[in-house]
N, C-alpha and C positions, 0 to 999 in steps of 0.2 A: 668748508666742506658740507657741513648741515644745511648753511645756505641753501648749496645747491641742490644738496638732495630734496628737501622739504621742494624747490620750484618744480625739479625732476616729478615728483609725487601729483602734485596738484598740476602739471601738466597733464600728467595722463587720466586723471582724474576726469580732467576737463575734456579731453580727447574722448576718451571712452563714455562718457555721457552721452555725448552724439553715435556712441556707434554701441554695440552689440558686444558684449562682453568676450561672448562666447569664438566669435572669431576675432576678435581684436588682442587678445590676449594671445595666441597661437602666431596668427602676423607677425605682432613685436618683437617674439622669440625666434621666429624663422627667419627676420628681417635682422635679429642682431647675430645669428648665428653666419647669416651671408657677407656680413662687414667682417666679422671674426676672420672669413674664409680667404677675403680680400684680402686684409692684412695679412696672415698667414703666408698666402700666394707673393706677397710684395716682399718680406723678408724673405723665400725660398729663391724669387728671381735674381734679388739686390742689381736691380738693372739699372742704370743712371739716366734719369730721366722718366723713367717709368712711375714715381708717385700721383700724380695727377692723374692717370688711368686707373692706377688702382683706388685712388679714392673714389671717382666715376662711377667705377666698377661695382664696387662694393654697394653702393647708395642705389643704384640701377635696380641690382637685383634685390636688393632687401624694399625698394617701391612697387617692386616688382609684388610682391606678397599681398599689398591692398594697403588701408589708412595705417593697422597698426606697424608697415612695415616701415611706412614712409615715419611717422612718428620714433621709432627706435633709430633711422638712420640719420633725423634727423639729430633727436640727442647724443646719439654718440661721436657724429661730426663734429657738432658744437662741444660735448665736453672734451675730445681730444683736442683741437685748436685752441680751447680757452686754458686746458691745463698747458700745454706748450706754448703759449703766449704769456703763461704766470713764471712759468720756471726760464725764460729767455727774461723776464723782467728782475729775476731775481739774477742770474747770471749777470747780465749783461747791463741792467740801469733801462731806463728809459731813454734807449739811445734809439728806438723802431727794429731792431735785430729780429730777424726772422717777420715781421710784416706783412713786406710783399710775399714772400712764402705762404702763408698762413693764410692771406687773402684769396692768391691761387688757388691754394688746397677749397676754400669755402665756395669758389666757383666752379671747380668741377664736381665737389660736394653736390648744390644745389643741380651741376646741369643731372648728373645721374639721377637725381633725386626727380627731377621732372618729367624721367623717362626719353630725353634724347641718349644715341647713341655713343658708349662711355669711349668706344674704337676712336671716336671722335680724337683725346686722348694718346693714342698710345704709339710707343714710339716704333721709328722704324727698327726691326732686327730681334724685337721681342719676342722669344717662342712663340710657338702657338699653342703651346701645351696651357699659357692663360689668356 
C-alpha cells in the first residue's frame, strides 16, 4: 500500500510540473468527485449490465474537467481494478477469475477517459434519470 501511494505521489508530482497548480489541483477534485458520483449512480441503479457505462461515465466526466481530471480518473480506475484483481488473487488463486471483467471495466475506463461517448455503453432499459 506505501508502494502505491509513494507512485500515487510522484505521479502527480510529475503531472503537475507540466501544468499550473492552481487549476490542476481543483480538476483532480472535481474529476474525483464526478467518479465518486458514477459509482454512487451505479449502486442506486444495480442495473445488470449497466457497469461498463458507468465506469465510461464516470472517467467522461471527470476528463471532462481538463489534465487534472483526466489524471484522478485515471488513478482511480487503475487503483480500483488493481485492488479487485489483488483480492480475486487472493480469493481465487491464480486461476484469471474476474480478468476478462477487469479488462472490459479498463476499456471503457480509457474510452471515457478519451472523451468518446460513454451512451456508447449503456444498456437498453436503463432510466434516464442517469
Amino acid at each position: 500500500m506505501k508502494l502505491y501511494t509513494a507512485l500515487t505521489i510522484c505521479s502527480l508530482v510529475l503531472e503537475v510540473s507540466s501544468q499550473n497548480w492552481f487549476t490542476f489541483i481543483p480538476e483532480a477534485a472535481q474529476g474525483a468527485w464526478d467518479m465518486l458520483r458514477a459509482y454512487r449512480d451505479m449502486r442506486e441503479a444495480n442495473y445488470i449490465g449497466a457497469d461498463k457505462y458507468f465506469h465510461a461515465r464516470g472517467n467522461y466526466d471527470a476528463a471532462q474537467r481538463g489534465p487534472g481530471g483526466i489524471w484522478a480518473a485515471e488513478v482511480i480506475s487503475n487503483m480500483r481494478e488493481d485492488s479487485q484483481r489483488f483480492t480475486d488473487l487472493i480469493k481465487y488463486g491464480d486461476s484469471g477469475h474476474g480478468l476478462e471483467d477487469s479488462r472490459a471495466d479498463q476499456e471503457a475506463n480509457e474510452w471515457g477517459r478519451s472523451g468518446k461517448d460513454p451512451n456508447h455503453f449503456r444498456p437498453a432499459g436503463l432510466p434516464d434519470k442517469y
